[in-house]
C-alpha positions as CSV (number, residue, x, y, z in Angstrom):
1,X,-73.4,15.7,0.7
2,X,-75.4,14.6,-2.7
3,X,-76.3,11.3,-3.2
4,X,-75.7,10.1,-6.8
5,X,-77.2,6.6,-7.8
6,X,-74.9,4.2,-9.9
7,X,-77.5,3.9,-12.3
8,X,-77.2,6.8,-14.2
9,X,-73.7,6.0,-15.9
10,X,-73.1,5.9,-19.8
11,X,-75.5,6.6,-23.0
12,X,-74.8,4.4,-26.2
13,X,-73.9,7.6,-27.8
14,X,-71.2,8.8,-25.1
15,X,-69.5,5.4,-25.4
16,X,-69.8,5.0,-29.3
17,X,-67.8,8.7,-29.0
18,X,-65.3,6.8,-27.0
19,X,-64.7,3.9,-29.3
20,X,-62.0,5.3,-31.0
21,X,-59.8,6.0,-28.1
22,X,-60.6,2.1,-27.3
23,X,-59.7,1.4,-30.5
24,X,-56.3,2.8,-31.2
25,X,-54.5,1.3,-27.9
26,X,-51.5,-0.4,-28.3
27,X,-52.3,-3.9,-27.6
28,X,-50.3,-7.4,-26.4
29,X,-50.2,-9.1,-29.5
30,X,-50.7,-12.6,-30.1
31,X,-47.0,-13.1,-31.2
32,X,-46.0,-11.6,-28.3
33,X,-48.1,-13.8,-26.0
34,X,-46.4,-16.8,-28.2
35,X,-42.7,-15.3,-27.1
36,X,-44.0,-15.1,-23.5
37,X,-45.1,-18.5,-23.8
38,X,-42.0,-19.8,-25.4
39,X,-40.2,-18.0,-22.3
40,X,-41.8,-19.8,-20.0
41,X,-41.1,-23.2,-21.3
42,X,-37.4,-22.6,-21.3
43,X,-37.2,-21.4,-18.0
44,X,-39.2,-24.5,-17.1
45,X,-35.6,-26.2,-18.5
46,X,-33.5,-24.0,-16.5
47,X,-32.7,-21.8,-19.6
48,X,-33.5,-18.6,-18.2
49,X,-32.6,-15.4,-20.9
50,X,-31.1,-12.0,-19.4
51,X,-34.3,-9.8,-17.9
52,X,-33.4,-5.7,-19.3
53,X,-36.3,-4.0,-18.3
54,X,-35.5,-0.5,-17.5
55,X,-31.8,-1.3,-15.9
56,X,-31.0,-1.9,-12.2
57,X,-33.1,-0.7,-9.1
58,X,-32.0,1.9,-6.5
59,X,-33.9,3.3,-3.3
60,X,-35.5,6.2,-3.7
61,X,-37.4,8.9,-2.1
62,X,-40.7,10.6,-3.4
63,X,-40.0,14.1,-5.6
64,X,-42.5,15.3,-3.0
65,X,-40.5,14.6,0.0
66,X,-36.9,14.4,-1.5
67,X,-35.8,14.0,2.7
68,X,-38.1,10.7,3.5
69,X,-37.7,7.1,3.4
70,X,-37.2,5.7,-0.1
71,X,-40.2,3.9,-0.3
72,X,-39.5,1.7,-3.3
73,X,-36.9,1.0,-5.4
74,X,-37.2,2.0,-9.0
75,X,-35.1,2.2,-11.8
76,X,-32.6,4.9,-11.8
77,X,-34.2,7.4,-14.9
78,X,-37.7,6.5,-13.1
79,X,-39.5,9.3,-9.8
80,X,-42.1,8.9,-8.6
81,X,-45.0,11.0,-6.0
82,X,-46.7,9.4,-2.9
83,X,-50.2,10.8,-1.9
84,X,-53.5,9.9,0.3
85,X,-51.7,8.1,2.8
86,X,-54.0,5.9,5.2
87,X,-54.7,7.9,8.2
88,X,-55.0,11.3,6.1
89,X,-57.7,13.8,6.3
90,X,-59.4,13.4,3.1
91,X,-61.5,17.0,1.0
92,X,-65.0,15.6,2.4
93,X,-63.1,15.5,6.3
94,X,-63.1,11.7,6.7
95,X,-60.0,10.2,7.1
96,X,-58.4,8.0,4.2
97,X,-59.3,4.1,5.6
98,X,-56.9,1.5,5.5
99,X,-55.9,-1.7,3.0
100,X,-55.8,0.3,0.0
101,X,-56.2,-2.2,-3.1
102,X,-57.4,-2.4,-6.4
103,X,-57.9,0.8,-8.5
104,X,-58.2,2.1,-12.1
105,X,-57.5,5.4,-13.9
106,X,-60.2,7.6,-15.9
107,X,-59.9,10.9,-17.5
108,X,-61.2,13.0,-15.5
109,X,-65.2,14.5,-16.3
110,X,-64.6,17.8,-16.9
111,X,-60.6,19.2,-15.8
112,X,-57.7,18.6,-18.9
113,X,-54.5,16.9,-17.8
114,X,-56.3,15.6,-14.2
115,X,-56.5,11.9,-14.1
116,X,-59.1,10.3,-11.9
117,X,-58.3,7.4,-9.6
118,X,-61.1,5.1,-7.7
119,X,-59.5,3.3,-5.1
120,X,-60.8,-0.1,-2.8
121,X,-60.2,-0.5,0.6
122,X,-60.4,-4.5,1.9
123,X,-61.5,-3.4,5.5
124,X,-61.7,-6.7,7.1
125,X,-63.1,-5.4,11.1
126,X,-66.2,-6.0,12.6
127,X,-69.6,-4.8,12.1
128,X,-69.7,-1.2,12.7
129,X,-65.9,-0.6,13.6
130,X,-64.9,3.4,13.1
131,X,-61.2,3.3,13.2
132,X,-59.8,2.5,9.8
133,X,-63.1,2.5,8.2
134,X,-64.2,4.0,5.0
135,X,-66.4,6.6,6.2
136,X,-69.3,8.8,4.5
137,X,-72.5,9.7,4.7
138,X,-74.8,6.9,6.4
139,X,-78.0,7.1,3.7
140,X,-75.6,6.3,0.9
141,X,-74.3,3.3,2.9
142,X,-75.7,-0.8,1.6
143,X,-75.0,-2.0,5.2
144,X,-75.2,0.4,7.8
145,X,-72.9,-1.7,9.8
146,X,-70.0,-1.7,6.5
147,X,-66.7,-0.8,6.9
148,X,-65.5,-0.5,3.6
149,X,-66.0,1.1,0.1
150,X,-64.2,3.4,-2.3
151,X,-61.9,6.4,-2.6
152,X,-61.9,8.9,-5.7
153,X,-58.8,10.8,-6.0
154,X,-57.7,13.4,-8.8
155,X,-54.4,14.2,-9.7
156,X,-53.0,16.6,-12.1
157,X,-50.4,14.5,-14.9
158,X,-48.9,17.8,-15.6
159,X,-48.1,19.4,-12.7
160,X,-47.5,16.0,-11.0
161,X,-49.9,17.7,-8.2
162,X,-52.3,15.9,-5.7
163,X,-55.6,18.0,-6.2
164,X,-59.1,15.9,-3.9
165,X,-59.9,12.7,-2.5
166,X,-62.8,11.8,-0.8
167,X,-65.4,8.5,0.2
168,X,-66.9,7.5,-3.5
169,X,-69.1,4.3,-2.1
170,X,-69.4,2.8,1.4
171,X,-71.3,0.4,3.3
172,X,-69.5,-2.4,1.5
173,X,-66.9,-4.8,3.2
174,X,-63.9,-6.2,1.9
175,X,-63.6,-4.6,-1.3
176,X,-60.5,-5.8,-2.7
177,X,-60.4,-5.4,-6.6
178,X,-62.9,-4.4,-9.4
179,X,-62.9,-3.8,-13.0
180,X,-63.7,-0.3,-15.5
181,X,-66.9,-0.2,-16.7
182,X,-68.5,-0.3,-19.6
183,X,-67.4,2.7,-21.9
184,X,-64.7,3.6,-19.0
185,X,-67.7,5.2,-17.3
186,X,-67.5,3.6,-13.7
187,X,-65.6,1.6,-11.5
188,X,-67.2,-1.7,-10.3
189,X,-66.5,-2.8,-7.1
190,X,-65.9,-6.1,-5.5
191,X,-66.3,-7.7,-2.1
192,X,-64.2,-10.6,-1.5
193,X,-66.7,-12.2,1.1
194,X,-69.5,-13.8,1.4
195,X,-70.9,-13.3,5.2
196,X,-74.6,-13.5,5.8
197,X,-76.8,-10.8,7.7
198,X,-76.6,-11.4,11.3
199,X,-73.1,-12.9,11.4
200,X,-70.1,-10.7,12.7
201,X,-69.1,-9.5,16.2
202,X,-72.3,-7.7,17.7
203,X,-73.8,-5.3,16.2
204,X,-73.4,-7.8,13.3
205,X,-73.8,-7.4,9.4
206,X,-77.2,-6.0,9.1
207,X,-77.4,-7.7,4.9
208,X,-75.4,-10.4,3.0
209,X,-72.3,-10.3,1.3
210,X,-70.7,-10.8,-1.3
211,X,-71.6,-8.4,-4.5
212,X,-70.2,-6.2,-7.2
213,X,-71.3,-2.2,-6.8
214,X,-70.8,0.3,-9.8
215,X,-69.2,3.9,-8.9
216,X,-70.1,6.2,-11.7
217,X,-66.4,8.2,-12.5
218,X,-68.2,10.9,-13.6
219,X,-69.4,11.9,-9.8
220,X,-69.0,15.5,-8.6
221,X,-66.4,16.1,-6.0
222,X,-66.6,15.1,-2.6
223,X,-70.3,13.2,-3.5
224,X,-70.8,9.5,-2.3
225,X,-72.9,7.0,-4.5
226,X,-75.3,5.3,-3.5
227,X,-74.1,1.9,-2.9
228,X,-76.6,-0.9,-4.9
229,X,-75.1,-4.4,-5.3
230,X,-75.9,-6.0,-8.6
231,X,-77.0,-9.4,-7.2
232,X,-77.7,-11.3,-10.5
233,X,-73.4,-11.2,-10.9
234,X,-73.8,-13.2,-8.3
235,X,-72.7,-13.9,-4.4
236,X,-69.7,-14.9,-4.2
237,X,-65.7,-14.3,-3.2
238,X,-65.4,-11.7,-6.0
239,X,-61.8,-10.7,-6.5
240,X,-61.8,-8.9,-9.9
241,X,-63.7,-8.4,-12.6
242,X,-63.1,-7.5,-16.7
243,X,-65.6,-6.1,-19.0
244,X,-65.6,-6.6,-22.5
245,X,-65.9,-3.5,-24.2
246,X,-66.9,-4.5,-27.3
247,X,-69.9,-7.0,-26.5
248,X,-70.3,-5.6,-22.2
249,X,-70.1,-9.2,-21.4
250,X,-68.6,-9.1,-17.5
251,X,-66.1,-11.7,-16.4
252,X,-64.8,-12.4,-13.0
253,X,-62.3,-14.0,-10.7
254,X,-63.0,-15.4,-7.6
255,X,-61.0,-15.9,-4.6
256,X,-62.6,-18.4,-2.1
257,X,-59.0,-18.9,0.0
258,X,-56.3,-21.3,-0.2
259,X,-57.5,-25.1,-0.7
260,X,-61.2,-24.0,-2.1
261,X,-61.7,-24.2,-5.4
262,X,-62.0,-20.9,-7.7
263,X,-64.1,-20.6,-11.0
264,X,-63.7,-18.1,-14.0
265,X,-67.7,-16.7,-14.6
266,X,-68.5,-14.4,-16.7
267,X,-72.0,-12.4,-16.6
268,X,-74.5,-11.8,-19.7
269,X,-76.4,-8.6,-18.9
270,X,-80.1,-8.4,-20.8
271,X,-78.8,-4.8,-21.6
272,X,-75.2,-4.3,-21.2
273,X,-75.9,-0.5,-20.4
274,X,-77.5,-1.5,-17.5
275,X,-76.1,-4.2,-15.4
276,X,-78.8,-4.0,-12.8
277,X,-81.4,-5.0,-15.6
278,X,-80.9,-8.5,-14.9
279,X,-78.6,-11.1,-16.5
280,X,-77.3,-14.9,-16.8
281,X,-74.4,-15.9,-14.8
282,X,-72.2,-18.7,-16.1
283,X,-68.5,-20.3,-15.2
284,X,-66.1,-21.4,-17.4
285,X,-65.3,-25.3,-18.2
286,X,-63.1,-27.4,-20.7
287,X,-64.8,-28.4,-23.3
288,X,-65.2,-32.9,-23.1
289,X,-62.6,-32.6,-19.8
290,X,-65.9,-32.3,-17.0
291,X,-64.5,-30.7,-14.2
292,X,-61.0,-29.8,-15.7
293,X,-57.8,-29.5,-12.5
294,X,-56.3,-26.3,-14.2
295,X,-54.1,-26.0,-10.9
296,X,-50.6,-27.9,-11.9
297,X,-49.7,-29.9,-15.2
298,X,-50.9,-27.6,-17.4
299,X,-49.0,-27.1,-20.9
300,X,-48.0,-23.8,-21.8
301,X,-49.5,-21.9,-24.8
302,X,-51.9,-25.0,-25.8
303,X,-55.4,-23.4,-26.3
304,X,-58.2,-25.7,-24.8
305,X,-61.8,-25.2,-26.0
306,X,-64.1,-23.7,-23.6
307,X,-67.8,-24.4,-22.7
308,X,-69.5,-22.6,-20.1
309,X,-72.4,-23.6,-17.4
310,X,-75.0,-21.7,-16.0
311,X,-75.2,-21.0,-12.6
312,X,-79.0,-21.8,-11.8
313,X,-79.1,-19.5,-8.2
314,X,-76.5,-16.7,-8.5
315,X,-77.8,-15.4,-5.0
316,X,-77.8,-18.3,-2.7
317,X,-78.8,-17.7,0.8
318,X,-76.1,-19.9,1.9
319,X,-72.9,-18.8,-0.3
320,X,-70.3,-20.0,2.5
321,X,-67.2,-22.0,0.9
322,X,-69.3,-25.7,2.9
323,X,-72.4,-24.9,1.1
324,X,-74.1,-27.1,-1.8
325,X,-75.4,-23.8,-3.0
326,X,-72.3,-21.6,-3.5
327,X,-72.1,-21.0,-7.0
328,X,-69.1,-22.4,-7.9
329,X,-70.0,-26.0,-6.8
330,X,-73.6,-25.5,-8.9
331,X,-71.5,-25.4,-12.5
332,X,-68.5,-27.5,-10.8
333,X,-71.1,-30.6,-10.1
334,X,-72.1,-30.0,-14.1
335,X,-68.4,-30.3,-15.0
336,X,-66.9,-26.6,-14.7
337,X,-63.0,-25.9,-14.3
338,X,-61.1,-25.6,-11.0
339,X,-58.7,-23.2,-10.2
340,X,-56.8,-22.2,-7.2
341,X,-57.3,-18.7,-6.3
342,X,-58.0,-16.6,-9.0
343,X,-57.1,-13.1,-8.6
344,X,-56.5,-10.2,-11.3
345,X,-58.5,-10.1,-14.5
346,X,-58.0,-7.3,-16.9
347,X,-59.6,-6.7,-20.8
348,X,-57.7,-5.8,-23.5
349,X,-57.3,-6.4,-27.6
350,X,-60.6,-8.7,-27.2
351,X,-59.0,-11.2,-24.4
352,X,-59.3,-11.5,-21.1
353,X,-55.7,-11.9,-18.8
354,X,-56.5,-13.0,-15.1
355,X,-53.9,-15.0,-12.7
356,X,-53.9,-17.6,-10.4
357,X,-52.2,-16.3,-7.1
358,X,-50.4,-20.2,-6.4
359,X,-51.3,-22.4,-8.9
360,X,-48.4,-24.1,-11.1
361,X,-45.8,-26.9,-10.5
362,X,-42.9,-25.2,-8.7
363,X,-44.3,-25.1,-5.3
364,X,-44.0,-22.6,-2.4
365,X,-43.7,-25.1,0.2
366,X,-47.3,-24.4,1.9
367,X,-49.9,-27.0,1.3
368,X,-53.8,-26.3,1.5
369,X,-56.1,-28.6,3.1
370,X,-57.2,-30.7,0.2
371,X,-53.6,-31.6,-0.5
372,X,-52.8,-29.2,-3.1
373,X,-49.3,-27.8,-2.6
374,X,-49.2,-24.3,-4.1
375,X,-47.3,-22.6,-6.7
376,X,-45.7,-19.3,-7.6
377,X,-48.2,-18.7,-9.9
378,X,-50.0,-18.6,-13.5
379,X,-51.3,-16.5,-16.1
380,X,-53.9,-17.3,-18.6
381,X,-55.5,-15.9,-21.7
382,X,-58.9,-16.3,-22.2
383,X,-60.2,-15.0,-26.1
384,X,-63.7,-15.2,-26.6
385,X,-65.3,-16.3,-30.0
386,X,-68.3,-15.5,-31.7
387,X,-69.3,-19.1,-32.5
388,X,-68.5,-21.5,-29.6
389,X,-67.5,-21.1,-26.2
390,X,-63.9,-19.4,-26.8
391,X,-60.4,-21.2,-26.1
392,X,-58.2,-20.7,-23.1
393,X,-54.4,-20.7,-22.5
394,X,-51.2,-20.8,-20.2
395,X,-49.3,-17.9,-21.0
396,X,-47.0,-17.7,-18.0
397,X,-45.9,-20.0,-15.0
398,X,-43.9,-18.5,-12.3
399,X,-40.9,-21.1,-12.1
400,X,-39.5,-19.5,-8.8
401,X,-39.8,-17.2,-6.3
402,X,-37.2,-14.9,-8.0
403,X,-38.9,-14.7,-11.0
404,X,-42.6,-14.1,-9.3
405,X,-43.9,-15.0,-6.4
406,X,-47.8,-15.2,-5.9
407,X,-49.1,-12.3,-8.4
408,X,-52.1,-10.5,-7.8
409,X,-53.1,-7.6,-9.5
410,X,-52.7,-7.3,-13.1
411,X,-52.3,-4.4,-16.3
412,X,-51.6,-4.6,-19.4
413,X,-49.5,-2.0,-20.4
414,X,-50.3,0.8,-23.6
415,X,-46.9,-0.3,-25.1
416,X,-47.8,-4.0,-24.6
417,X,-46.5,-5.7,-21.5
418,X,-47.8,-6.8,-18.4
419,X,-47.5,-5.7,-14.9
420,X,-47.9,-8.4,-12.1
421,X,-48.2,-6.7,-8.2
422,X,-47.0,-9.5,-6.0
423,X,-48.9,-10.4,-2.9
424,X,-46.4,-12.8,-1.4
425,X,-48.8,-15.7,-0.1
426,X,-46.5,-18.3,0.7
427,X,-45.4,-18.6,4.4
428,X,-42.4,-21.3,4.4
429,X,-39.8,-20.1,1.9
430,X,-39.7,-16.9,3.8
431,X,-37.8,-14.9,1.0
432,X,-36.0,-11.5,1.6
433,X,-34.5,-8.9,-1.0
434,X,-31.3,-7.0,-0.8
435,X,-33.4,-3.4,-1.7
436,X,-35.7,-4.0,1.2
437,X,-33.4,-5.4,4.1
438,X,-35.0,-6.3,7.1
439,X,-38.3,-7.4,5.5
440,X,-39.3,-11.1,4.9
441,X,-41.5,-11.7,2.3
442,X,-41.3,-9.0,0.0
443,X,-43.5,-7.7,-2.3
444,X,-43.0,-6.1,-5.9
445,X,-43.6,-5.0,-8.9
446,X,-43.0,-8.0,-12.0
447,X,-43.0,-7.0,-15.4
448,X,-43.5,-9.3,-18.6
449,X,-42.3,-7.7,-21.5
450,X,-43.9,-8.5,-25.0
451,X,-40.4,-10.1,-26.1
452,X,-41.0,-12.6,-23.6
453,X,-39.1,-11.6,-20.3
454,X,-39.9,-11.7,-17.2
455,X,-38.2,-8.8,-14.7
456,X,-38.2,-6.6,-11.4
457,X,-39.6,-3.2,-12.0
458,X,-40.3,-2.0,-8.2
459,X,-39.7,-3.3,-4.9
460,X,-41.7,-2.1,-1.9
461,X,-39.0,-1.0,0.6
462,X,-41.8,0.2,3.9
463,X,-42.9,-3.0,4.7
464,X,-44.5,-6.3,3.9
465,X,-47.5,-5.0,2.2
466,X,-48.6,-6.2,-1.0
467,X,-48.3,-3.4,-3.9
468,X,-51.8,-3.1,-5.4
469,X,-54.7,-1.6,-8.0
470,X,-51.6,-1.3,-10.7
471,X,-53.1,1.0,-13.8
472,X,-51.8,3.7,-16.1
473,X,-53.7,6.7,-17.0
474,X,-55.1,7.3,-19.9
475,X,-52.0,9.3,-21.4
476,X,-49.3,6.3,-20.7
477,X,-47.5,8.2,-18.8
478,X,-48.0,7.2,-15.6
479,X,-48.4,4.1,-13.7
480,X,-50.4,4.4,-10.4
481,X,-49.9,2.0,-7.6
482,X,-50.8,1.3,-3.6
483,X,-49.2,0.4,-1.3
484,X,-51.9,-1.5,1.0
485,X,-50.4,-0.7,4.5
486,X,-50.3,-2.9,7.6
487,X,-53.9,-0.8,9.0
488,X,-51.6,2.3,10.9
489,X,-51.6,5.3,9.6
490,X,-49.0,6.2,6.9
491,X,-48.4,2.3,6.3
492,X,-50.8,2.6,3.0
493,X,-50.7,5.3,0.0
494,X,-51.2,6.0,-3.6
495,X,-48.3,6.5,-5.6
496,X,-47.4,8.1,-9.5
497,X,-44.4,7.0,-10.8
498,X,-43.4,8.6,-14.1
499,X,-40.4,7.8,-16.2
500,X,-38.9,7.0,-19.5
501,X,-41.5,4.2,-21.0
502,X,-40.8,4.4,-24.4
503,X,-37.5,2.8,-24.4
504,X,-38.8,-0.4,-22.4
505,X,-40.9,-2.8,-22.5
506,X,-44.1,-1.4,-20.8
């Protein structure tokens, strides 16, 4: 197999040639984001308005097995196709690995009407463990002992035909979301860990943990890229990251685990182009609040000036959640925000939307072990500015766990909306669904329509797995999900769904 190194991604003059597709997407406007907002603060009051959507949900089978299980429940005018299920035998003969999560759709390089997905896989086992793992050639590997990575996949929007997939990056672990690149050239890549070389069941990790990887779209089929981590982003619990495609400024979530605190960074690259080039890491505070609780209490739709803090040593040696060194508590002890378990992050109309899985003030029942009782989770709106620091805001606060329950994954939609994927992290309410009997804790799809309305637009039906890496292709037309899958085979797959969008609010 060829070995393709992330470096060689996007020219200025390839990207200024993309600028006008950039350009003319529909975006969620600011008056939207003010209904959304308004929502939310009357559902606080109990005054909850009718959710349309797309009409009610009904099981259904995929169009490419009409006879199977109805995997999810979807709107009735809505189909959908299911593809590179875990356990399958991918183009390159490696098997598809298990906990498929965040993705993102590209045109494809060179093939009209063929949309390219790269796919993570959060592979949690030990050091060198086969079974489930993302496989691939072991020169292109970081860690020789890594069990994760990527998938590419291609799939033709017209024909509604599954065409390749195959190992894009490996070596990594844990790589559970990511961000497009700059230009919409790559995929970057991130592990939500931060174990140290020599740590892990024998054999053990044989190099740290805890970095973002690039995956150029544009690689040929059935080729793996060479896996380099860009260290000044930073080691730490990357969960997703957001790149602003006007300025190539990076911003990131992290997810540490319940009752650790999160920050909000964001990464200035010496030369956008090339990430590996070096850069300044920083994380976001409140401007004259020094080390602002953005957990509970927060006011919806209030913008709150924002300062930022460097972190000094974006590479610690010790980056474990105890250490003095991880980076959040360097800009924390300077008076940086804390969040609980930040999660999606997504660029769009010059903002940046990420969530917070169980922040918020109605609770879930499960308390961390700091004392902070969790929530059904937040949204917020970060817009930068070109003097200052930029203001952020509370768009959305889950008030139940009807309404949303612990979101994950985020897109904003071509027509506007959002789409939440739920990864159901509370363990006392125990909630069940009457589309998916027989499963507690179920997860789905939440939409937010620009109008200000929150609704059910999928529920997963197999089993208790989150629904991940939410994105449309570049067309609209298609919204492309994973299931993650409980590590067996067929538990886990990629799915199209197609329908009537114009008529909605996504």
């Amino acid at each position: 197999m060829a070995i393709v190194h992330p470096r060689r991604l996007v020219t200025r003059r390839s990207f200024l040639g993309s600028s006008a597709v950039l350009a003319g997407g529909t975006l969620l406007t600011f008056a939207a984001l003010e209904r959304l907002s308004a929502r939310s603060a009357a559902a606080k009051t109990g005054k909850k308005p009718k959710a349309h959507g797309y009409g009610p949900l009904a099981p259904q089978a995929p169009d490419n097995d009409p006879g199977g299980f109805e995997i999810l429940a979807l709107p009735t005018e809505f189909s959908y196709v299911a593809f590179s299920a875990i356990g399958d035998l991918m183009s390159d003969g490696h098997p598809v690995g298990v906990n498929l999560d965040g993705m993102a759709a590209f045109r494809h390089p060179h093939a009209r009407h063929v949309v390219r997905l790269i796919r993570n896989h959060e592979v949690r086992t030990d050091p060198g463990t086969v079974a489930g793992a993302v496989l691939g050639p072991t020169e292109t590997k970081y860690d020789v002992h890594g069990v994760g990575g990527t998938t590419t996949l291609d799939y033709d929007e017209r024909s509604h035909e599954f065409l390749q997939h195959s190992v894009s990056l490996n070596g990594t672990i844990v790589n559970c979301a990511g961000g497009i690149g700059l230009a919409h050239r790559s995929w970057i890549t991130c592990e939500e860990t931060t174990v140290s070389a020599g740590t892990g069941a024998p054999p053990g990790w044989a190099k740290n943990h805890g970095y973002c990887f690039q995956v150029p779209v544009n690689l040929p089929d059935n080729t793996t890229a060479e896996a380099v981590p860009i260290t000044d982003m930073g080691r730490f619990s990357h969960e997703a990251v957001a790149v602003d495609q006007r300025t190539g400024i990076v911003y990131h979530t992290e997810d540490p685990g319940s009752g650790v605190g999160a920050g909000f960074y964001r990464y200035l690259p010496f030369d956008p182009w090339n990430l590996y080039a070096g850069g300044r890491l920083q994380m976001l505070g409140i401007e004259g609040l020094p080390q602002y609780d953005a957990r509970e209490h927060q006011q919806l739709g209030r913008w709150l000036p924002v300062t930022w803090y460097d972190v000094a040593e974006p590479d610690p040696a010790d980056a474990s959640n105890t250490s003095p060194l991880r980076t959040f508590a360097q800009a924390f002890n300077q008076g940086a925000a804390m969040f609980n378990r930040l999660e999606g992050c997504w660029y769009e109309g010059g903002s940046i939307f990420f969530d917070s899985t169980s922040g918020g003030d109605a609770k879930n029942g499960d308390v961390n072990p700091d004392g902070f009782a969790e929530g059904y989770g937040q949204i917020w709106e970060y817009r930068p500015e070109r003097r200052g620091g930029g203001k952020l805001r509370l768009i959305f606060e889950s008030t139940g766990a009807d309404e949303l329950d612990s979101p994950d994954n985020l897109v904003v939609t071509p027509r506007g909306g959002l789409i939440l994927c739920e990864d159901d992290a509370g363990s006392d309410d125990g909630d069940s669904h009457p589309l998916a009997p027989g499963i507690t804790d179920v997860n789905r799809l939440i939409g937010l329509a620009p109008h200000g309305e929150a609704f059910e637009f999928a529920v997963n039906r197999l089993n208790t797995s989150e629904l991940a890496g939410a994105c449309f292709s570049p067309s609209g037309r298609t919204l492309f999900v994973n299931i993650f899958g409980t590590g067996t085979a067929g538990s886990g797959m990629t799915l199209a769904i197609q329908g009537p969008w114009g008529p909605g609010p996504l």
